[in-house]
KOLPAKE-833561 format. One record per residue (C-alpha): residue number from 1; x negated, y, z negated; residue in one letter. Coordinates in steps of 0.001 Angstrom, whole numbers, plus 500000, padded with zeros to 6 digits. Layout:
! KOLPAKE-833561
 num      u      v      w residu
 NUM      X      Y      Z      A
...
***
This chain:
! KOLPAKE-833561
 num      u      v      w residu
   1 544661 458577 505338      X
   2 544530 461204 507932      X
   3 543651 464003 505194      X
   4 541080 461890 503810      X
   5 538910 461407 507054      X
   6 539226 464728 507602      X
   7 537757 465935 503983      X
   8 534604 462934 504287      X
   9 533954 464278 508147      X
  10 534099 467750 506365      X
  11 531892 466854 503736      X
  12 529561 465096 505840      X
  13 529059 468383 507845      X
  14 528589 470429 504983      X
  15 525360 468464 504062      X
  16 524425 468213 507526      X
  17 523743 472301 507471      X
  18 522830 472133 504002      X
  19 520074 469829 504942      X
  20 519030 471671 508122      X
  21 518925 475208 506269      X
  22 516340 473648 503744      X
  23 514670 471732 506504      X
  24 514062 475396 508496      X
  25 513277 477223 505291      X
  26 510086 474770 504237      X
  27 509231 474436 507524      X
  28 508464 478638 507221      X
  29 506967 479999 504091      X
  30 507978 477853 500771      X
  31 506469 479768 498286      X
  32 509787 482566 499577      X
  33 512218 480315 498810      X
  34 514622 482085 496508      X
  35 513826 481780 492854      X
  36 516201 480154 490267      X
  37 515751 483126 488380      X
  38 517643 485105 490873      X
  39 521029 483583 490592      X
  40 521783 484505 486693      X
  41 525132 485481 484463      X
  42 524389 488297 483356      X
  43 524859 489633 479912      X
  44 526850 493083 479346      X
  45 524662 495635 480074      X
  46 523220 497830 477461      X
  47 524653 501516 477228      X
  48 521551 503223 477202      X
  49 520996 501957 480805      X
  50 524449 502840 482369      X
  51 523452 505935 483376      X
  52 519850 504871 484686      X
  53 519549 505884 488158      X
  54 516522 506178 490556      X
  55 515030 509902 491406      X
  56 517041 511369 494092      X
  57 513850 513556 494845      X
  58 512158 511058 496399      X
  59 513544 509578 499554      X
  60 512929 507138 502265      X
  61 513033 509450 505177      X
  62 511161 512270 506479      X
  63 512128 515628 508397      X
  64 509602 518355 509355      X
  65 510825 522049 511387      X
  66 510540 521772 514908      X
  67 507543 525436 514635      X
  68 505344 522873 512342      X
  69 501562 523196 513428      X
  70 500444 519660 514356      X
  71 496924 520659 514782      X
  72 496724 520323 511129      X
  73 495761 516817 510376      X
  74 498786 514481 508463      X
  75 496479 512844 506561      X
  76 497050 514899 503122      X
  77 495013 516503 500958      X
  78 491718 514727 498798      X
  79 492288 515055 495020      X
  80 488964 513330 493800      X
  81 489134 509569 495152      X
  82 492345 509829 496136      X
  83 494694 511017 498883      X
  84 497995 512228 498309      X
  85 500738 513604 501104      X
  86 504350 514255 501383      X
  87 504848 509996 500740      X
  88 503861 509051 497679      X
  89 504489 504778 496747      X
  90 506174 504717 500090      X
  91 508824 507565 499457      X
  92 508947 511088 500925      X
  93 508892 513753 498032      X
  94 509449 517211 499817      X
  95 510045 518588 496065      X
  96 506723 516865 494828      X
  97 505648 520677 493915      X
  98 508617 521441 492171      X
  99 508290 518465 490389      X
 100 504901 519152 489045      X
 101 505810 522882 487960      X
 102 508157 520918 485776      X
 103 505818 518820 484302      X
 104 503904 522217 483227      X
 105 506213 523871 482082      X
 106 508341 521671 479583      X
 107 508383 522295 476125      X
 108 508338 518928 474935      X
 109 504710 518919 476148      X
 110 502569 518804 473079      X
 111 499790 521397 473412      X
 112 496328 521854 471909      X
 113 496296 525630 471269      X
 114 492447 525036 470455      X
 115 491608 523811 474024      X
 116 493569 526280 475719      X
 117 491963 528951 477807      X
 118 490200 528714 480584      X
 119 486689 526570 480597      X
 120 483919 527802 479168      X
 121 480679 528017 481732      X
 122 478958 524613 480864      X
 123 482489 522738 481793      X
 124 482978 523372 485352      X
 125 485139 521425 487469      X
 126 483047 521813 490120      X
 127 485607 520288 493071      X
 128 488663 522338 491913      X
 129 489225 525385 494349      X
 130 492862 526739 493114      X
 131 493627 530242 495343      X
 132 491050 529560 497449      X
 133 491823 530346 501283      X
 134 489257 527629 502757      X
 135 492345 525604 503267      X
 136 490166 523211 506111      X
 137 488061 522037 503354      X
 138 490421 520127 501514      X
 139 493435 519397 504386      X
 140 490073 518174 506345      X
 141 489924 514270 506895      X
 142 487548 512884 504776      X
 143 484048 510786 505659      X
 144 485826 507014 506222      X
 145 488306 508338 508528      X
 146 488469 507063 511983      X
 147 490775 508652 514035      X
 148 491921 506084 516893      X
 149 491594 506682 520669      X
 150 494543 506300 523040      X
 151 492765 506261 526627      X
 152 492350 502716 526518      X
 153 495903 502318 526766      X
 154 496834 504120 529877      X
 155 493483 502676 531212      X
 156 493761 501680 534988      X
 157 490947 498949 533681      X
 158 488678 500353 535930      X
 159 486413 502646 533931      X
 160 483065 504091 534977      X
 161 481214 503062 531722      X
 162 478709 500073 531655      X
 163 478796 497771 528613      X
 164 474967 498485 529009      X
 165 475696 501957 528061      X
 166 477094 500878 524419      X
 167 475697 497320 523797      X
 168 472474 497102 521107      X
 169 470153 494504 521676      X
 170 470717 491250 520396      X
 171 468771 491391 517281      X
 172 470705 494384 515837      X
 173 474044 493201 517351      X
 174 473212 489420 515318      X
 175 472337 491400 512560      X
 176 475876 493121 512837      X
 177 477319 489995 513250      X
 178 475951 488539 510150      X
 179 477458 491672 508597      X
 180 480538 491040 509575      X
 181 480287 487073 508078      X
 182 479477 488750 504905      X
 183 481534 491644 504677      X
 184 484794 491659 506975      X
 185 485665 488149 507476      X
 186 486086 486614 504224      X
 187 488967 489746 503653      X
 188 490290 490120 507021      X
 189 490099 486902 508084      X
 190 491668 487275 512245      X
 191 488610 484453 514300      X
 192 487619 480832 513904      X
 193 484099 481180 513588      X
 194 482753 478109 515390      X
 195 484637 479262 518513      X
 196 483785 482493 518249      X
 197 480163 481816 517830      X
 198 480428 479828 521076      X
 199 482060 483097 522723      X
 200 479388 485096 521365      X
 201 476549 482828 522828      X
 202 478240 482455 526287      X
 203 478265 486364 525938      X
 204 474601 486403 526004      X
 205 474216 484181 528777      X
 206 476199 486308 531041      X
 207 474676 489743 530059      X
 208 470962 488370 529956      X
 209 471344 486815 533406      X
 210 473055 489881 534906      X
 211 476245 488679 534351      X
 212 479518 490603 533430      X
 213 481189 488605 530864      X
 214 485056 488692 530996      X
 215 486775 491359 529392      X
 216 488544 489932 526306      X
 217 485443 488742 525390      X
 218 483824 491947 525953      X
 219 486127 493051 523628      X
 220 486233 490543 520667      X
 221 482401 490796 520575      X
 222 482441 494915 520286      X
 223 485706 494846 517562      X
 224 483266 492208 515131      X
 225 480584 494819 515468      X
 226 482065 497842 515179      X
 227 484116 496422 512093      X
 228 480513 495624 511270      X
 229 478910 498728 510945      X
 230 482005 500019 509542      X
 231 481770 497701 506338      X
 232 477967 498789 505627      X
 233 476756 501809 503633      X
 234 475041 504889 504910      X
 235 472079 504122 503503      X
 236 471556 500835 504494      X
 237 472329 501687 508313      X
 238 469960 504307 508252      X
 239 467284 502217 506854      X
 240 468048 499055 509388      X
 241 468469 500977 512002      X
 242 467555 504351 511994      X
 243 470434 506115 513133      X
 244 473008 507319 511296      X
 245 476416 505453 510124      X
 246 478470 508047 512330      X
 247 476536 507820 515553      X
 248 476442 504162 515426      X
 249 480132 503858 514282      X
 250 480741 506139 517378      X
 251 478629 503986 519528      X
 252 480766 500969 518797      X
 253 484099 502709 518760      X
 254 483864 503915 522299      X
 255 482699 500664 523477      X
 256 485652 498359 521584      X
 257 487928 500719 523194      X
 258 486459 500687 526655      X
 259 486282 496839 526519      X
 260 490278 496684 525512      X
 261 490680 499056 528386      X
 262 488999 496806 530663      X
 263 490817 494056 529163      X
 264 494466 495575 529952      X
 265 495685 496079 526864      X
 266 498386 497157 527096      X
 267 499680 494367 529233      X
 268 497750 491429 528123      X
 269 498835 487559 527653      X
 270 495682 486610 526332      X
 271 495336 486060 522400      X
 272 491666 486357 522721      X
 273 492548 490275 524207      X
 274 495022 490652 521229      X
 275 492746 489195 518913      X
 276 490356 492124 519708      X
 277 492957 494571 519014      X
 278 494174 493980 515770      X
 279 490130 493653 514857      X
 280 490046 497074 515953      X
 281 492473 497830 513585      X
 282 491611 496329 510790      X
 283 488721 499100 509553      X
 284 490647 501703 511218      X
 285 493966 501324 508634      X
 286 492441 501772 504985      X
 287 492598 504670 502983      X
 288 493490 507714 505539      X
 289 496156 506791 507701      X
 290 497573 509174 510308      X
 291 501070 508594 512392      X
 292 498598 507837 515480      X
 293 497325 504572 513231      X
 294 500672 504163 512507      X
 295 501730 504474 516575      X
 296 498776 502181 517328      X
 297 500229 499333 515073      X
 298 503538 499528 516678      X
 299 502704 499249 519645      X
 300 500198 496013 519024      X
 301 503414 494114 516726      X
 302 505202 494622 520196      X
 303 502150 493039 522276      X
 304 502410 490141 519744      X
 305 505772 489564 519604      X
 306 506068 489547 523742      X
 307 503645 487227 523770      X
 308 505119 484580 520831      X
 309 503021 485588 518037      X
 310 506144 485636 515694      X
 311 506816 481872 516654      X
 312 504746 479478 514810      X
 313 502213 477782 517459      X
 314 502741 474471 516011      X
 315 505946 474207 518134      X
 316 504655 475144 521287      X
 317 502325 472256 521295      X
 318 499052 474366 520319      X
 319 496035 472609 518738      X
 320 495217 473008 515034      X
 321 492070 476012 516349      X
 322 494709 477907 518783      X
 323 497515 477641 515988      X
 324 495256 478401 513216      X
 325 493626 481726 515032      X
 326 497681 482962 516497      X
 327 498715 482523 512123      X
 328 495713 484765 511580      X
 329 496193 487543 514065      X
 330 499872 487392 513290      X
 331 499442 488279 509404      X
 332 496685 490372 509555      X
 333 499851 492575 512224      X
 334 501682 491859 509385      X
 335 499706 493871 506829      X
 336 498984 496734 508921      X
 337 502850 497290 509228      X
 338 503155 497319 505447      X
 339 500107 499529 505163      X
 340 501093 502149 507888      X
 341 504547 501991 506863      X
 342 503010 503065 502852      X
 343 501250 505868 504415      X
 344 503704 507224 507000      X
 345 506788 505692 506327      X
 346 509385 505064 506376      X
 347 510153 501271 506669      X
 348 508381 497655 507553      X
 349 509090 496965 511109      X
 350 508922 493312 510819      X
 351 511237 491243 508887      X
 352 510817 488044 507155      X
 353 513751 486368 509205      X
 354 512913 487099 512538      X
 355 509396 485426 512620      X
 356 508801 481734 511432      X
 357 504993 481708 511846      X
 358 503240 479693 508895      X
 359 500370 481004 507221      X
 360 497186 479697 507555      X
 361 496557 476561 506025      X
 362 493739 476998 502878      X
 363 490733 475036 504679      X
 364 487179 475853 506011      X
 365 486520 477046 509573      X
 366 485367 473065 510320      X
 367 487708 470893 509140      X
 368 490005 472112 512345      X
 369 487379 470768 514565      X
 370 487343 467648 512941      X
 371 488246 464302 514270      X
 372 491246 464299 511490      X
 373 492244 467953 511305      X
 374 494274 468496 507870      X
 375 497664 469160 508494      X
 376 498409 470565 504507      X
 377 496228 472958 502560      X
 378 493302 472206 500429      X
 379 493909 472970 496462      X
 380 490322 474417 496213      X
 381 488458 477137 497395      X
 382 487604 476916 501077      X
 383 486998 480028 504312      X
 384 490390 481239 504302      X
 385 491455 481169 500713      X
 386 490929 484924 500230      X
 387 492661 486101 503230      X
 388 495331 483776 502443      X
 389 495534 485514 498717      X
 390 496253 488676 500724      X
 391 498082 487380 503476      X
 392 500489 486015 500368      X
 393 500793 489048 498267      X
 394 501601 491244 501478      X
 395 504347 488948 502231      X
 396 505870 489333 499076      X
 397 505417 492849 499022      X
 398 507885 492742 502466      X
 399 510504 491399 500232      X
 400 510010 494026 497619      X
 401 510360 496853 500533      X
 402 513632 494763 501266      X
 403 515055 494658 498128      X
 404 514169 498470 496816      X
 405 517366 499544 499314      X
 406 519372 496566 497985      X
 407 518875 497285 494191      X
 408 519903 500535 495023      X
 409 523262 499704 496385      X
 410 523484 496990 493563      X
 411 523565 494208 495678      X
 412 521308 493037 493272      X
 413 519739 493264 489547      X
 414 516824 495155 488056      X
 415 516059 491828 486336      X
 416 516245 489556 490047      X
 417 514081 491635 491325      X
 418 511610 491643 488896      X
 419 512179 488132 488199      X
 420 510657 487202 491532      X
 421 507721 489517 491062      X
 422 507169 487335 487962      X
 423 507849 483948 489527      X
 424 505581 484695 492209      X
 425 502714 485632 489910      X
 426 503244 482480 487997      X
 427 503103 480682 491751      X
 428 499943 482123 492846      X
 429 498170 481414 489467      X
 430 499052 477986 489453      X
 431 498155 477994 492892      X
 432 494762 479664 492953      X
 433 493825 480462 489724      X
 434 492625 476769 488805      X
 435 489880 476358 491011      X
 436 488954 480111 491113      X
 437 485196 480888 489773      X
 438 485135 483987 488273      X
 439 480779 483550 488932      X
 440 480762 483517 492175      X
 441 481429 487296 493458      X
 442 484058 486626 496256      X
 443 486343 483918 494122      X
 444 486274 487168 491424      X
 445 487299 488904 494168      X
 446 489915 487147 495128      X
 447 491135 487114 491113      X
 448 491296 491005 490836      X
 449 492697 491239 494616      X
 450 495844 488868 493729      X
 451 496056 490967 490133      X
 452 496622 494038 492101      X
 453 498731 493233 494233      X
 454 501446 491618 491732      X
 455 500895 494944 489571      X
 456 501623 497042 492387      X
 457 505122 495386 492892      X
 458 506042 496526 489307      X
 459 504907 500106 490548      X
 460 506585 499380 493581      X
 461 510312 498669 491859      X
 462 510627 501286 488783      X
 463 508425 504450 489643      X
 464 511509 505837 490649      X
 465 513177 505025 487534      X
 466 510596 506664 485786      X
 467 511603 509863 486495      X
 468 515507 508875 485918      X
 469 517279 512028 485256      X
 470 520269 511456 483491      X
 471 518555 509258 480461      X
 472 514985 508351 479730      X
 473 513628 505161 481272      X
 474 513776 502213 478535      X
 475 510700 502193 476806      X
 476 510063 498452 477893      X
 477 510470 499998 481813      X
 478 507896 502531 480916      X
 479 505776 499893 479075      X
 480 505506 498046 482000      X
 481 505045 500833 484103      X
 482 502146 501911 482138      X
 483 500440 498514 481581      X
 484 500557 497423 485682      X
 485 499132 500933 486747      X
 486 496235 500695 484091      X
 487 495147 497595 485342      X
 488 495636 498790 489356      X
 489 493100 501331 488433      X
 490 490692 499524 486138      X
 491 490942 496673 488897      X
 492 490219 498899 491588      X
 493 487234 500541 490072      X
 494 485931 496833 489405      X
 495 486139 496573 493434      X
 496 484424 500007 493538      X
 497 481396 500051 491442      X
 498 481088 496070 490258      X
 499 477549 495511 492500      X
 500 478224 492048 492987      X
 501 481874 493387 494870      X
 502 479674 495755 496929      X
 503 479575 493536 500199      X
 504 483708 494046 500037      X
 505 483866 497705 498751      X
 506 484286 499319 501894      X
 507 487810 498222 501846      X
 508 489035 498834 498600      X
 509 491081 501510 499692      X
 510 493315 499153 501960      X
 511 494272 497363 498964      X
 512 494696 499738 496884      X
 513 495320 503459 496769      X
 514 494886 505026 493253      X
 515 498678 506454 493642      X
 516 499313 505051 489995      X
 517 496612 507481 488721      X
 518 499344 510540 489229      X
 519 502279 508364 487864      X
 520 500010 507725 484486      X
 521 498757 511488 484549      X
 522 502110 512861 483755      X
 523 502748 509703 481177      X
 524 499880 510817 479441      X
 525 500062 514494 479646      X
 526 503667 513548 477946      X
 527 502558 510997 475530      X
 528 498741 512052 474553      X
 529 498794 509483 471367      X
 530 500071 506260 473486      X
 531 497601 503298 472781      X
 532 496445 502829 476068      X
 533 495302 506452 476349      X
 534 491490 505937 476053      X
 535 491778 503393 479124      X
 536 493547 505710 480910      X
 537 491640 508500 480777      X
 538 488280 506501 481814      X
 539 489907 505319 484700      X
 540 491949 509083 485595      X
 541 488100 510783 484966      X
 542 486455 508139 487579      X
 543 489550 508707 489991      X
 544 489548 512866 490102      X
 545 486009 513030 488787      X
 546 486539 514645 486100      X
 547 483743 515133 483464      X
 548 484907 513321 480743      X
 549 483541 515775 477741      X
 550 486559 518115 478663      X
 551 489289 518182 476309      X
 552 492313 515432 477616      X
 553 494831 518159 477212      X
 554 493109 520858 479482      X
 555 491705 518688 482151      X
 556 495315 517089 482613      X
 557 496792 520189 482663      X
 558 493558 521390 485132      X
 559 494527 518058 487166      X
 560 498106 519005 487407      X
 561 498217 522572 488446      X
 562 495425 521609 491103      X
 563 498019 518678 492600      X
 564 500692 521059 492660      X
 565 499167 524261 494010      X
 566 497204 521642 496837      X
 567 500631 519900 497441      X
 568 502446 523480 497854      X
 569 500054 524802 500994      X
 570 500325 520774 502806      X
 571 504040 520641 502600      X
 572 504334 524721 503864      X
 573 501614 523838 506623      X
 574 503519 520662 507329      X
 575 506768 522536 507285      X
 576 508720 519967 505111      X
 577 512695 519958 505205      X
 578 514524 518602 502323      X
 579 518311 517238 502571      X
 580 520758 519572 501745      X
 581 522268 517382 499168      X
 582 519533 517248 497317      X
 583 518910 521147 497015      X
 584 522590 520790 495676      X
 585 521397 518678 493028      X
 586 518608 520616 492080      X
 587 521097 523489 491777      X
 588 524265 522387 490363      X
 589 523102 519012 488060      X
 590 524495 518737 484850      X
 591 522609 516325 482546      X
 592 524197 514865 479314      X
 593 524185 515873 475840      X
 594 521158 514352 473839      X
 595 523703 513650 471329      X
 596 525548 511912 474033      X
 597 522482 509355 474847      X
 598 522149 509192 471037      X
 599 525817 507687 470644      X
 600 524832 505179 473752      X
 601 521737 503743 472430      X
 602 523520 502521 469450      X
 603 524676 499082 471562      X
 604 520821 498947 472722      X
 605 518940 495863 471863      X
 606 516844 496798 468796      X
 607 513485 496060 470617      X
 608 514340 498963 473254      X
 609 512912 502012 472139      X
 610 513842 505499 472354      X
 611 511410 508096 472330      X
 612 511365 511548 473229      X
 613 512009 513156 476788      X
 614 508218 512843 479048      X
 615 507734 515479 481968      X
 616 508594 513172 484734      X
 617 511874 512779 483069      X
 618 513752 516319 482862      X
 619 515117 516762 480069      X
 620 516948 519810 480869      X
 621 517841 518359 484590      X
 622 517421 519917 488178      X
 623 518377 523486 487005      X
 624 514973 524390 485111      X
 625 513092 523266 488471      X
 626 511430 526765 489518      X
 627 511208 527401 493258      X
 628 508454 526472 495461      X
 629 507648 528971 497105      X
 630 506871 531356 493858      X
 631 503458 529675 493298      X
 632 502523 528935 496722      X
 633 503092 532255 498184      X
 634 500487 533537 495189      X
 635 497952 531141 496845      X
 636 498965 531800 499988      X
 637 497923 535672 499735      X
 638 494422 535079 499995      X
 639 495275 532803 503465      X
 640 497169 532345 506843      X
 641 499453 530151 505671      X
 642 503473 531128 505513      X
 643 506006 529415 503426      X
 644 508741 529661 505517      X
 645 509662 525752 505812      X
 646 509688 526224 502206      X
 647 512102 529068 501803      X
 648 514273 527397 504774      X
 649 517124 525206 503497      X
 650 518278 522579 505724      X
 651 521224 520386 506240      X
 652 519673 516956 506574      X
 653 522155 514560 504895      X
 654 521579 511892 502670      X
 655 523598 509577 500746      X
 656 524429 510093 497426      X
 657 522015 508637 494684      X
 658 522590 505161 493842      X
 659 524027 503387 490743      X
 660 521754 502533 488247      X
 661 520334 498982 488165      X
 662 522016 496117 486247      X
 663 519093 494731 483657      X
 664 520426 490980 481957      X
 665 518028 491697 478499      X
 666 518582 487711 477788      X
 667 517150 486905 480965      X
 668 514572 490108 480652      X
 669 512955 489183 477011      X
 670 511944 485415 478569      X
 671 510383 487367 481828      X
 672 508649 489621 479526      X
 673 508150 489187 475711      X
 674 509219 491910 473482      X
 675 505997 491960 471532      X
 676 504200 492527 474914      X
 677 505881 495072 476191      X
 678 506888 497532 473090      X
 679 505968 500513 472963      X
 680 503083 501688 470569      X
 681 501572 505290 470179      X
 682 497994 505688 468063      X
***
């Protein structure tokens, strides 16, 4: 009898936590609940993917010489539209030159002895510079940077500057404001815009009856203009205002920051001075993003977390407007850590299990002023839903960042991992994609926003497999690789040049970064005849601005050598160090016998294809890899640059590489069809 109570009290307890775990877990974000697709039996693994292992040339962490010059910018270099450093897709790639000389130089290339040579007069690439010594040109930050200001930090609050000295009159700053309705809030959704109109009026009062209005909402009122003028073209500032973008940009800069100072910052308990911040932020962290941006962020997650952001305001008694507006500044934090941490590495500060704020709930600014506020989300398109699209897809790009590290250690499965990429595509669509309406401009917005982001998780997972260098990546890998960085770039151009996405253009380079454009160069430089080649090479031609009459061959090639020769003077000005075990492995690695990988692939599944070894994958291994500093002391003749960082070899350790992944093909061919993913060449 005795033993019996005690197994019913035990079993009674056991649901007791059961039920309280759930209970915690919906009250949070649902949509993260661990898929069923996760917990699978997994079939015995193919033998053409034993040996499948992630790059050990690109790695999470970086390490520069002490004698490095840091009054060279750390923003990169420009290649055409895009911007490319020492952290490429999140990793730091010290050998990215090496890498590319590679590329260049394998014999598996197919080459167009026709089109070789150099260009003939009328097809001049009129950008590419190779062995030129105006270094600044190209190192230079480009025209949407905007390099943030620390002095409103270590502001005593008492600065000489009048608001007078920085504030427009009120026509211009309403038409900035309208601006801002059109162009910044729908994306970067961080004010309730009832209350803040009522801010914004009170605002006026003060300053047109001599007033000084308080500083937080000195400084919420400067951040929505600034971001503002930010959002609108050269052109059209010019002709509205007749100044130019920079000066006016400069203008409102100075005075966001001098309002924050005002508003102690740096020791604030007021959202409202918070709320400011982060709208600071928000045009400041797109496309070029420096290790002060990066600094900046930090520092605000740690403002927000002393003052509760991470708890959700529901349980402290806030209403549904204060709740609402503390969910918005908290996960618009959330994607400037993911974004800084992409640019400058190396990790996501915040993690999904130490904050238990709720997103937003999907309805218009009004209803939360309503005598019934809703207390669930609408299921149709309302203010917030595109902000909450992004808000979403960053969140589940945190637990991609999370589970890279894990796959690597095999804690868990190539096919989990993907599986939740695919479960959470099939969760927003059935979300979102019902009621979207692909005619009005920002609901198409929304549909190519939520496309990209999914596609960049595939990116995200396997572009280090794609240069696995024991065994070519399975073609149905490299299938997917290829279709989800086609449509990143043909998305992204949409965003670009579509004119009815125009009003949201500005901050197309936040979402997305045209990285996938180098990962489908040297595809395609490899694999010339693949199907989606023509699509491809409209989308590489818009992205390095090519001209697209110049044979594919030479322009890639053209493309490649300019990367590499580019990437060779950053990483010697930057003075990169690479771990010492992997200069070992560049050294000493001894790949297998094709005959060897042809005896494995027998046990494949038919469907996986085998074809032959691309650039990115090295066929030969580490030991073909020339030396860096061959090429980039020829360029660095005709400049001031040295190559000693290069030459230098360092004892940085670093793990060794990890296991491959572990793919269940059962559970893979109902996550992605056979037929859709095979490989096909013209």
């Amino acid at each position: 009898m005795r033993l019996t109570e005690i197994k019913e009290k035990m079993g009674s307890l056991e649901r007791v936590l059961e039920h309280d775990v759930a209970r915690k877990g919906e009250m949070r974000r649902p949509w993260k609940a661990e898929p069923k697709g996760d917990h699978v039996d997994f079939a015995p693994e193919p033998e053409d993917e034993k040996d499948l292992e992630p790059t050990p040339l690109a790695v999470t962490d970086a390490v520069y010489d002490d004698e490095a010059d840091d009054d060279i910018a750390d923003l990169g270099f420009a290649m055409g539209r895009m911007r490319l450093s020492d952290r490429i897709g999140g990793f730091f790639r010290p050998k990215m030159t090496e890498e590319m000389t590679a590329s260049l130089h394998d014999e598996n290339v197919p080459k167009n002895t026709a089109s070789q040579g150099s260009l003939p007069p009328e097809q001049p690439f009129p950008h590419f510079t190779p062995n030129s010594s105006s270094y600044s040109k190209f190192l230079a930050p480009g025209p949407t940077y905007i390099a943030p200001s620390s002095s409103f930090f270590f502001s005593s609050g008492q600065n000489s500057a009048s608001l007078i000295d920085f504030l427009p009159s009120k026509p211009i700053a309403d038409r900035l404001l309208d601006q801002y309705w059109l162009a910044v809030n729908p994306l970067c959704r961080a004010v309730h815009k009832p209350s803040f109109l009522r801010r914004y009026s009170s605002f006026w009062v003060d300053v047109e009856a001599g007033i000084e209005p308080p500083g937080s909402v000195q400084a919420v009122v400067f951040a929505a203009l600034f971001s503002g003028v930010v959002s609108m073209p050269d052109e059209a500032v010019l002709m509205q205002f007749g100044t130019t973008k920079k000066d006016l940009v400069e203008n409102f800069q100075m005075g966001t920051e001098t309002a924050l100072g005002r508003a102690n910052v740096i020791r604030t308990t007021k959202v409202e001075t918070l709320q400011a911040l982060v709208m600071y932020m928000i045009p400041l962290c797109r496309g070029e993003i420096s290790r002060s941006h990066s600094a900046l962020v930090g520092t605000a997650l740690r403002i927000a977390e002393c003052m509760g952001l991470h708890r959700d305001g529901s349980e402290y008694g806030f209403g549904p407007v204060e709740t609402h507006v503390r969910r918005l500044i908290w996960y618009q934090i959330c994607f400037l850590d993911v974004r800084t941490c992409e640019a400058q590495g190396p990790r996501p500060h915040i993690r999904a299990d130490e904050f238990d704020t709720q997103f937003p709930l999907n309805v218009d600014d009004d209803e939360l002023e309503s005598a019934n506020p809703p207390t669930v989300s609408a299921s149709r398109w309302t203010d917030m839903t595109l902000s909450l699209i992004r808000m979403e897809g960053n969140e589940m790009c945190r637990v991609v960042w999370v589970d890279r590290p894990r796959l690597e250690k095999k804690k868990i499965s190539l096919t989990a991992v993907l599986g939740k990429i695919e479960n959470f595509r099939k969760t927003m669509e059935a979300k979102y994609f019902s009621f979207i309406n692909d005619d009005i401009p920002v609901q198409h917005l929304g549909r190519q926003i939520c496309e990209i982001l999914y596609r960049r998780m595939h990116i995200m997972v396997l572009h280090r497999y794609h240069n696995s260098v024991t065994y070519q990546i399975p073609d149905r890998l490299r299938q997917i690789i290829i279709n989800s960085g086609t449509e990143i770039m043909e998305r992204g151009i949409q965003i670009d040049t579509l004119p009815i996405l125009s009003p949201w253009a500005w901050y197309s380079s936040a979402i997305q970064q045209y990285h996938s454009a180098l990962l489908l160069l040297m595809e395609i430089f490899a694999h010339p005849n693949r199907r989606e080649a023509d699509r491809i090479w409209r989308c590489l031609d818009y992205v390095f601005e090519i001209p697209p009459h110049v044979p594919k061959d030479q322009k890639g090639r053209w493309v490649m050598t300019e990367v590499r020769d580019k990437m060779g003077i950053f990483i010697a000005s930057r003075k990169v160090m690479a771990p010492s075990s992997m200069l070992e492995r560049i050294g000493s690695h001894s790949p297998h016998t094709a005959s060897t990988a042809s005896t494995a692939s027998t046990s494949s599944p038919p469907a996986v294809g085998k074809v032959s070894r691309s650039t990115g994958d090295f066929a030969h291994g580490y030991s073909h890899i020339p030396t860096q500093h061959a090429h980039v002391a020829s360029i660095n003749s005709q400049g001031p640059m040295t190559t000693n960082a290069v030459e230098r070899q360092t004892t940085v350790p670093m793990p060794p590489p990890p296991a491959q992944p572990e793919i269940d093909w059962h559970e893979w061919d109902k996550l992605f069809p056979p037929d859709v993913n095979a490989n096909y060449l013209a």
